[in-house]
PAMIPA-608630 format. One record per residue (C-alpha): x, y, z; residue in one letter. Coordinates in steps of 0.25 Angstrom, whole numbers, padded with zeros to 4 digits, always signed. Layout:
<sites>
XYZA...
</sites>
This chain:
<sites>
+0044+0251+0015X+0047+0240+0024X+0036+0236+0034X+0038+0234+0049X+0038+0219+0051X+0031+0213+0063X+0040+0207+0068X+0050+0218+0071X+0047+0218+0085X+0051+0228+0098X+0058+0219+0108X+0048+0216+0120X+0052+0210+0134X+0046+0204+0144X+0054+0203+0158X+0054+0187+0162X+0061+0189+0174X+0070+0198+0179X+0080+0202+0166X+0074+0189+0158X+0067+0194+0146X+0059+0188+0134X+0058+0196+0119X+0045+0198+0116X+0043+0206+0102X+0032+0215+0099X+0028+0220+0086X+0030+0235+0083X+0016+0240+0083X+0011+0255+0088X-0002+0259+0094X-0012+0268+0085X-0028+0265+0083X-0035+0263+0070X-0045+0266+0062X-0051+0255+0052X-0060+0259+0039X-0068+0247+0043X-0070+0237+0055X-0059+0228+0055X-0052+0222+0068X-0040+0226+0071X-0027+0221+0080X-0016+0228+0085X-0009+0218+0095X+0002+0228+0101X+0009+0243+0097X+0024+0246+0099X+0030+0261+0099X+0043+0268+0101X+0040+0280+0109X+0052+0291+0109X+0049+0304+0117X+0058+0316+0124X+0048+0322+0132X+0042+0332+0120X+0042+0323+0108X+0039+0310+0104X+0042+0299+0094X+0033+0287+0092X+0037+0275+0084X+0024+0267+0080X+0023+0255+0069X+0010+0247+0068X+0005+0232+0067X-0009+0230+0065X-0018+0220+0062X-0032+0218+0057X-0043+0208+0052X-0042+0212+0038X-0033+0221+0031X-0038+0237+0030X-0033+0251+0030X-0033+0258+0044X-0031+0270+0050X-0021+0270+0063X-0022+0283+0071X-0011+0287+0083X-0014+0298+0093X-0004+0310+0095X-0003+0321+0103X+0004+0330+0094X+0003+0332+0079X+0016+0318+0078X+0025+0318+0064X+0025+0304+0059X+0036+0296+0050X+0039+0282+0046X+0047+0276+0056X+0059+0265+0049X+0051+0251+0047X+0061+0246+0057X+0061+0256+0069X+0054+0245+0078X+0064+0235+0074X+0075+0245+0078X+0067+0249+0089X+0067+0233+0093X+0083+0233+0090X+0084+0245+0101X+0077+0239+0111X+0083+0226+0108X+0098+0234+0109X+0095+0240+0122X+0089+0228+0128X+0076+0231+0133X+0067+0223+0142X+0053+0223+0146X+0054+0222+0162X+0043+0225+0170X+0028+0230+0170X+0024+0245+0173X+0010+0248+0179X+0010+0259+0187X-0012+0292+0153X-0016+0299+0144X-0016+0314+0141X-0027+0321+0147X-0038+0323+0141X-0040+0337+0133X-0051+0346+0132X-0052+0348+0116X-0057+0361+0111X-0067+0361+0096X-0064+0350+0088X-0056+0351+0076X-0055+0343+0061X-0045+0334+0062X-0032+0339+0055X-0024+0333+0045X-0010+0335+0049X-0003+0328+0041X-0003+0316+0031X+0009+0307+0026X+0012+0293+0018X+0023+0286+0025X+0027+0271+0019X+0016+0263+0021X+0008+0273+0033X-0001+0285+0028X-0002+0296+0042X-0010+0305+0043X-0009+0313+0058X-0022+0321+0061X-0027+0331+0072X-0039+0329+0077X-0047+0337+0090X-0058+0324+0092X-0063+0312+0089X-0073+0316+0079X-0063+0323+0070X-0054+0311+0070X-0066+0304+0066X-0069+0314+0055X-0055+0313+0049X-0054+0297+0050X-0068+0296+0043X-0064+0308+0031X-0050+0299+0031X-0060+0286+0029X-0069+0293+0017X-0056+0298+0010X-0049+0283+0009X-0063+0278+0005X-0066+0270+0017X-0079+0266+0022X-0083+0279+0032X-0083+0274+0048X-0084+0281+0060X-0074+0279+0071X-0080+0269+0080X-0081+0275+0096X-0069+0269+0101X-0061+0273+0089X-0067+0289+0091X-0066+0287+0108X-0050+0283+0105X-0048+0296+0096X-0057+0306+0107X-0046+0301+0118X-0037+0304+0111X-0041+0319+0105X-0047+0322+0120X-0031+0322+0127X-0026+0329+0115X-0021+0319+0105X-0027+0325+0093X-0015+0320+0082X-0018+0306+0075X-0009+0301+0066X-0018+0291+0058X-0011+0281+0048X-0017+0274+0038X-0013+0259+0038X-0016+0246+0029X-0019+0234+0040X-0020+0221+0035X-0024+0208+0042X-0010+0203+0047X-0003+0212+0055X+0001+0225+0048X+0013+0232+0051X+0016+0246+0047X+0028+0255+0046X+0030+0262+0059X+0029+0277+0061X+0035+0286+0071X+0027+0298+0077X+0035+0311+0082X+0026+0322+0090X+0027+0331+0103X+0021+0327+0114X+0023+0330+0130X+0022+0315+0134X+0026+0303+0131X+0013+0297+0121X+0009+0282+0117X-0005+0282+0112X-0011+0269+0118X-0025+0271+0120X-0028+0270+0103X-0024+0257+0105X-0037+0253+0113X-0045+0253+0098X-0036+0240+0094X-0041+0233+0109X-0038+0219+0112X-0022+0216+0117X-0009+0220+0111X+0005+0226+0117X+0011+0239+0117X+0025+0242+0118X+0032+0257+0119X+0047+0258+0117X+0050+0274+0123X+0061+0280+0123X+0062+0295+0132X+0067+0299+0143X+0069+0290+0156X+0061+0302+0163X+0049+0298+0153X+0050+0281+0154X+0050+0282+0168X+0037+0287+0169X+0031+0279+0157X+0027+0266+0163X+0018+0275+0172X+0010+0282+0159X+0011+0268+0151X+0003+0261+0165X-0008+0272+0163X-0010+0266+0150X-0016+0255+0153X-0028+0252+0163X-0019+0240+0172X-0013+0226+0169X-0004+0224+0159X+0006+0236+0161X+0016+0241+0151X+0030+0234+0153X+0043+0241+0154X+0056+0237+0148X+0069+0239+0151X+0076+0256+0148X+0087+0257+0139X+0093+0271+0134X+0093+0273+0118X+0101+0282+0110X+0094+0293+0100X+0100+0286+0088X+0094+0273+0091X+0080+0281+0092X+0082+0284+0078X+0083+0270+0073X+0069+0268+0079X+0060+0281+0077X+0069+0292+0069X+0066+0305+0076X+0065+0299+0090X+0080+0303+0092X+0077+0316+0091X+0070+0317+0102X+0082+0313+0112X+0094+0320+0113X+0102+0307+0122X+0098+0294+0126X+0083+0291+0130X+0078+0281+0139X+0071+0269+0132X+0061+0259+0135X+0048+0249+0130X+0034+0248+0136X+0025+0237+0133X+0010+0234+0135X+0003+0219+0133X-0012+0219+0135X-0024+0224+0131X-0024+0237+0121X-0033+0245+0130X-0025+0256+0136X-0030+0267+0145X-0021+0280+0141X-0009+0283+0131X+0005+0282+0135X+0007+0298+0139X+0018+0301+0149X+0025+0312+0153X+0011+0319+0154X+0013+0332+0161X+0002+0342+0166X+0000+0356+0170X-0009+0364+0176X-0009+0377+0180X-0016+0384+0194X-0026+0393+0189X-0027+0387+0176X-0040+0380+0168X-0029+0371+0160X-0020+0362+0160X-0010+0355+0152X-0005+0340+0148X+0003+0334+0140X+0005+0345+0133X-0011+0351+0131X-0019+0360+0138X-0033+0358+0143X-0041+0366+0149X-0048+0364+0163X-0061+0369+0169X-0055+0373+0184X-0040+0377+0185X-0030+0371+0197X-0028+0378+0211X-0019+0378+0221X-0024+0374+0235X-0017+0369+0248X-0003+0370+0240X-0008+0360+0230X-0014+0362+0216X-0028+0357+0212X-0031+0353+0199X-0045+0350+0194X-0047+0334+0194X-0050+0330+0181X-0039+0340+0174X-0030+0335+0184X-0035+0320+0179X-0032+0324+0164X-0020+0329+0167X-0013+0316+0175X-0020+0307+0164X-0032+0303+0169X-0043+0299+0158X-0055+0306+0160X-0064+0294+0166X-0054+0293+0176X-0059+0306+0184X-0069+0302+0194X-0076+0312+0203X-0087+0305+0215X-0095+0317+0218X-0101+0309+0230X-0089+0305+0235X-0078+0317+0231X-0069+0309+0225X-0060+0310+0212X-0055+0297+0207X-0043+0297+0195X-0041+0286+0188X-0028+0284+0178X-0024+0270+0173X-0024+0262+0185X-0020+0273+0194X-0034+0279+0202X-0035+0291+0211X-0045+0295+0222X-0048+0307+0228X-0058+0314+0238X-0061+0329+0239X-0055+0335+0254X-0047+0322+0254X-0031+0322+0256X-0031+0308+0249X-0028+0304+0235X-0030+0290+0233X-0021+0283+0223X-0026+0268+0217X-0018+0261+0207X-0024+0249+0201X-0030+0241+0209X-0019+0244+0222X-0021+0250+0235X-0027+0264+0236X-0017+0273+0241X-0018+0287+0245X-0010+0301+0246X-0012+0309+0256X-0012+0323+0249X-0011+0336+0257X-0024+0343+0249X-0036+0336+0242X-0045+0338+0232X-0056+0349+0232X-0068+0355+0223X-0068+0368+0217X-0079+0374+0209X-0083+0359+0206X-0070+0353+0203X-0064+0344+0209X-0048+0349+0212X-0038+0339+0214X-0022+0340+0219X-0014+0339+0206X-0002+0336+0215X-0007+0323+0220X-0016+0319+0208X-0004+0318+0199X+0005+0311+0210X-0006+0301+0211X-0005+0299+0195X+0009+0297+0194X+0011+0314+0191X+0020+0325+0199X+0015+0338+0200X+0024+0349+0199X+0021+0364+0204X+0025+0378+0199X+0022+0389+0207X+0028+0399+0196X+0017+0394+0185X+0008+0388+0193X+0010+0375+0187X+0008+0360+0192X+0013+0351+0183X+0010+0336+0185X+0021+0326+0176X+0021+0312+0178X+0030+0307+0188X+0035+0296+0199X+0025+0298+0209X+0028+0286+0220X+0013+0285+0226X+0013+0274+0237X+0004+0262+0233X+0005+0254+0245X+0008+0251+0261X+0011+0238+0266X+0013+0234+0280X+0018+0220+0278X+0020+0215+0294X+0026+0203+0296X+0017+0190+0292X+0022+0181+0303X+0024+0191+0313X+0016+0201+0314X+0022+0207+0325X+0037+0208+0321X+0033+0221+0312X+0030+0223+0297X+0037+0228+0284X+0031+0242+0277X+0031+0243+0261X+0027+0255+0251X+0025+0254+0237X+0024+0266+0230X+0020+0268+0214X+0035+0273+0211X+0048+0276+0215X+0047+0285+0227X+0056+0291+0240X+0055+0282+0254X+0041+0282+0258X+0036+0284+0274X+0025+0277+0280X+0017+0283+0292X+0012+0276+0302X+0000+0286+0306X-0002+0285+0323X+0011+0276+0325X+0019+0288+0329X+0012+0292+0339X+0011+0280+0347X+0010+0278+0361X+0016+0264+0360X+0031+0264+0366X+0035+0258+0351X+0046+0267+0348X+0043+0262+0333X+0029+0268+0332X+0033+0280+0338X+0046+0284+0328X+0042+0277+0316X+0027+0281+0313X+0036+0284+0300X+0041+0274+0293X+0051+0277+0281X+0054+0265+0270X+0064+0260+0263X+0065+0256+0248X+0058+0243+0245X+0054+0235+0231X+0053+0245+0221X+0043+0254+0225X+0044+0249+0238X+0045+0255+0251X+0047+0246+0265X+0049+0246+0279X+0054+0234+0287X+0048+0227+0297X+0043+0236+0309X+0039+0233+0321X+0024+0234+0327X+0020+0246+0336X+0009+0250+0344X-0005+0244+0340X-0012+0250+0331X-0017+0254+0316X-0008+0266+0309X-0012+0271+0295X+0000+0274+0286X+0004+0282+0277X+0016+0284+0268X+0024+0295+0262X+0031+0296+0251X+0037+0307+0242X+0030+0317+0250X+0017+0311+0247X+0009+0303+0257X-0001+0291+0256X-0010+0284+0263X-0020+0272+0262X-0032+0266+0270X-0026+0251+0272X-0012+0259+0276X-0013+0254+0290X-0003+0248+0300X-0011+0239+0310X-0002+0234+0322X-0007+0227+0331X-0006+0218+0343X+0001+0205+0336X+0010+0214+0327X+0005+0221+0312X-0006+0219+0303X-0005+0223+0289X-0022+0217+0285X-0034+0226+0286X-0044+0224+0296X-0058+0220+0298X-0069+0221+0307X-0072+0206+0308X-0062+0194+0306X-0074+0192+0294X-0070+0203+0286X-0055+0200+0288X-0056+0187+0283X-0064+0190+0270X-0056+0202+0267X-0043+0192+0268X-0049+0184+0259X-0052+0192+0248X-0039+0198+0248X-0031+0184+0248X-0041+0176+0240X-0047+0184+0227X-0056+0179+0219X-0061+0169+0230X-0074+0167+0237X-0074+0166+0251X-0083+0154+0256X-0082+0153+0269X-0076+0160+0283X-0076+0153+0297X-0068+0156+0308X-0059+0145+0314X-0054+0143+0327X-0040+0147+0328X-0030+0136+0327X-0021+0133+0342X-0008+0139+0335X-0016+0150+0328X-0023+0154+0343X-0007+0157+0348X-0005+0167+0339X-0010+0178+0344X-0012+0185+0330X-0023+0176+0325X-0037+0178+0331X-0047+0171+0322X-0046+0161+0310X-0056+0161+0300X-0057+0148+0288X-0061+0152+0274X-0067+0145+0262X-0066+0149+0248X-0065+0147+0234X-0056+0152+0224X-0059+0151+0210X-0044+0149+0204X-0031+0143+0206X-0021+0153+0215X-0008+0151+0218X-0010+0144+0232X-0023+0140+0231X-0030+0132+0219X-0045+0135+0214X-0056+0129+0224X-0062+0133+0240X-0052+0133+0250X-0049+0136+0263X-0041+0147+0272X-0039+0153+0283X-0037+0167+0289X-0031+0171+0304X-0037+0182+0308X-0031+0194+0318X-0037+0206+0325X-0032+0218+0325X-0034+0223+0338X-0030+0239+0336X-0041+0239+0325X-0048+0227+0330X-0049+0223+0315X-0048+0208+0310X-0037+0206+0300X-0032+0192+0294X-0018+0188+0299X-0014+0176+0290X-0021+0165+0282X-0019+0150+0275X-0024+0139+0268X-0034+0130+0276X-0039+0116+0276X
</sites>
């Protein structure tokens, strides 16, 4: 049978510039782990797949290139969380795969940023069960069932004695990878035997067929290779499915780089067929198509698992994910309208790993962490406090909040999910929430921009929210009721904003009102949220859009860690104010500083220099705030 040569390649594309492309070939490759009879170091530099999926059903298309120090025979072992059916895939399919891309003109365009399965309780452990074995061409699969680590162990180390190979125990890392995967309920490995030898090996590809309620990519076994290396997923579902994918795939990894998109295109069945026979059978018409890709280091946080869907019941100590049930020590309530869900189940449920469940006894807080998304929350507190990455920490303003019944912590499942990128769902016949992934357009920002010349001539408001999402409205808390004769304060303490920048919301420039500090809040989709920095300052000389201190000091420093990072302040002194600088009424004070930076910037080159800052009371808050700055002698 003829092997897959490496150089048959799926197409790549990195976007240059807007519709200027450059081909950058990828060698077919899949992602499994493996087990070594003996220590011997191992490369895997990328993985490439075809994913096909209706919803119900799934076919995966996986060929391997692997590379190690001296030749030896292996085991390669892939997760699966039902029991798959495995056949030899045509030596060709990625080279027809590439001729399909290739035909439909696909394109790599932009970056996505933006889990796994929950994690099962498993009942007594169980020998692992042979479920079938198989010769095909050059692969010899074998596909077990296993309930834990151990048994996997057991059956890897039997599998060893029976080939004659020298008896070893899984190492902890190996043992750890297989325990993740057994505890959020993938008990099937198919485990393939393969002969690697010192240049890079190729083998015939496989295609695996099994059921599954989501969308599955096993990313996490890859961590065992470490080191950097690529991933590239071409799928093909519904347009329903790829929308929400580059959302699961940035919860794969932990932040920078994210996976790229490409360009969709629309395949017919029959050219399914070409690629991975059996993947038509799944479609009935036409189906969406599209490629993913990753380039960085092999250390990912969660498998690819979307269209995770979860059920819980009022009443009930279970629930239900993906597909499984697992049982719960407390069972959800309704209260105040809202249902309440115990913390951690709910956690589980929305793909949140089990270290990322904080409860702060002290301080009444429950902190959830998935990917680079974190949420806070305080017992008796309206507020849900969303943090992505290193952003601006904003919150919702919920109409209940989280309470402790018989020492469990309780948490609206409504809000929860929305802050995890999940809709919920009510059925008042079955008692049923149901949380699915969705488009949830949460706001991540507030910017009053005024006017940096003129102050007083009014500002422009900008909203960015995390996704598409129905025109936003600011309050201005307190404006409304002003006793200032501004007409605009006393009609428009509501502010409703018109379409932007792609996920962009804006106002244009508006004019002061009365003196003053208004906190804001906006409103979207029925949801409303608010921040601590959300506040409009308006004072004397016009707006100011800059946090306040108590002394010009503080102002000063704070400025200068913001604009300068990195740098050490030297020196502050305060200068007299220049003739020209004493006319305008917005400047008060001015203040000379002396620092070093340790690097070349883009205005200013390594080495100490010099700058100044104006500095502007605000006399409403009596509060100092920076009002401009430049180079100095």
């Amino acid at each position: 049978m003829r092997r897959l040569p490496v150089s048959k390649t799926i197409l790549g594309l990195v976007a240059l510039a807007v519709l200027l492309f450059c081909v950058n070939p990828l060698p077919a490759r899949a992602d499994m782990g493996i087990i070594l009879p003996e220590p011997v170091r191992v490369e895997e530099p990328g993985q490439t797949a075809f994913i096909a999926f209706n919803g119900r059903e799934e076919v995966l298309l996986l060929g391997t290139d692997v590379k190690v120090a001296r030749a030896t025979t292996a085991l390669q072992f892939t997760p699966f969380p039902s029991p798959p059916k495995v056949a030899l895939a045509p030596d060709d399919a990625f080279a027809r795969l590439q001729e399909l891309l290739t035909a439909h003109h696909v394109f790599y365009w932009k970056t996505t940023k933006g889990a796994g399965s929950p994690e099962a309780t498993l009942g007594e452990s169980e020998p692992a069960a042979v479920l079938s074995h198989q010769k095909l061409g050059l692969h010899d699969v074998t596909v077990v069932e296993v309930k834990d680590a151990a048994r996997f162990a057991a059956w890897v180390q039997d599998y060893f004695r029976k080939q004659g190979w020298p008896a070893r125990a899984l190492s902890a890392e190996e043992k750890a990878t297989v325990a993740d995967y057994c505890r959020r309920g993938f008990r099937y490995f198919v485990i393939d035997r393969v002969e690697l030898k010192e240049t890079l090996s190729s083998v015939p590809p496989l295609t695996f067929r099994f059921q599954t309620p989501a969308l599955y990519y096993p990313l996490k076994v890859t961590n065992l290779f470490g080191g950097e290396g690529e991933a590239q997923l071409i799928v093909c579902g519904g347009e329903r499915i790829l929308n929400r994918l580059p959302v699961f795939l940035a919860q794969t990894v932990p932040g920078p780089p994210w996976w790229q998109e490409s360009t969709r295109t629309a395949v017919a069945p029959r050219e399914l067929a070409q690629v991975a026979p059996g993947a038509e059978k799944l479609f009935a018409g036409e189906q969406e198509f599209q490629a993913f890709r990753y380039r960085g280091k092999l250390s990912f946080c969660a498998d690819l698992w979307a269209e995770n869907q979860a059920l819980f019941w009022i009443g009930k100590a279970y629930y239900e994910a993906g597909g499984r049930r697992y049982s719960m020590d407390a069972a959800p309530y309704v209260s105040g309208g809202r249902t309440y869900v115990p913390v951690r189940y709910l956690a589980y449920a929305l793909g949140v790993p089990e270290e990322g469940v904080r409860w702060d006894g002290a301080a009444q807080t429950v902190s959830l962490r998935k990917g680079d998304v974190t949420l806070r929350l305080k017992l008796g507190s309206p507020l849900l406090e969303r943090q992505a990455g290193t952003g601006p920490s904003v919150s919702l303003v919920m109409d209940v909040a989280p309470e402790m019944r018989s020492d469990r912590v309780f948490l609206p499942a409504r809000y929860v999910a929305a802050g995890l990128g999940y809709s919920a769902v009510w059925d008042p016949a079955t008692q049923q929430v149901t949380l699915a992934p969705g488009e949830i357009a949460w706001v991540e920002e507030l910017v009053f921009d005024p006017n940096p010349v003129e102050p007083d001539k009014g500002l422009s408001i900008l909203v960015r929210t995390s996704g598409p999402a129905s025109r936003p409205v600011v309050r201005l808390i307190g404006a409304g009721g002003s006793a200032e004769p501004n007409e605009y304060w006393r009609q428009a303490d509501k502010i409703t904003l018109s379409p932007g920048g792609p996920g962009e919301w804006v106002a244009g420039f508006l004019p002061p009102g009365q003196v003053g500090v208004y906190p804001a809040e906006v409103t979207v989709e029925g949801l409303t949220f608010t921040a601590g920095n959300w506040l409009l300052k308006v004072c004397p000389e016009g707006f100011l859009n800059q946090p306040g201190y108590a002394t010009p000091e503080e102002a000063v420093r704070a400025r200068f860690a913001q604009d300068f990072k990195g740098c050490s302040l030297r020196e502050i002194e305060e200068r007299p104010l220049l003739p020209d600088d004493r006319r305008d009424p917005r400047y008060h004070k001015l203040f000379l500083i002396t620092f070093y930076q340790p690097y070349d910037g883009p205005v200013l080159p390594a080495g100490t220099h010099i700058y100044f800052y104006y500095i502007i009371k605000d006399g409403p808050a009596g509060l100092w705030c920076v009002a401009g700055g430049g180079t100095g002698p």
